[in-house]
Steps between C-alpha positions, in 0.01 A plus 500: 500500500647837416508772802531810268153661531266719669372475853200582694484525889236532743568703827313338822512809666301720264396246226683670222666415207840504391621457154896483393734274295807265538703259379534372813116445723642328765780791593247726431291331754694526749593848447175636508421291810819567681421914447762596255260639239431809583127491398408240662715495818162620692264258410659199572413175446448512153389169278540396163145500328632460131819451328476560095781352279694695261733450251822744603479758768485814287180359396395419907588880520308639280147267594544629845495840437196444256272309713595718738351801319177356523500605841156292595460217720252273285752480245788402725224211641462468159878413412499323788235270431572424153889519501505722214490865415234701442621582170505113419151461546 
């Protein structure tokens, strides 16, 4: 299984979402849950929801800051739920 793709995360504190990319989940993980990323360092623990494969990081890069964009919550679910992206439906 590749590990180059974009993430989503669910905070238990506040229920929000988190979106980013890697090419590495598990570091990434563990870095968000340990409270070296800055963004989420407050609202800790954090679990993976989704995890959507991509083919090279620069592409990863550039889906997270597009689904990002969206900037609504039933299209996260959405992505979630399907393991797509919106603009694969």
């Amino acid at each position: 299984m590749k590990n180059i793709g974009v993430y989503i995360l669910e905070s238990r504190k506040n229920y929000r979402y988190y979106i980013g990319s890697t090419d590495n989940l598990n570091r990434r993980l563990k870095e968000h849950n340990a409270g070296r990323v800055f963004s989420t360092s407050k609202t800790r623990p954090l679990f993976l929801k989704a995890f959507i494969v991509c083919d090279n990081l620069a592409e990863a890069r550039s889906s997270e800051y597009r689904l990002k964009k969206y900037k609504r919550r039933d299209i996260v679910e959405k992505a979630i739920k399907d393991l797509i992206f919106p603009w694969e439906f």
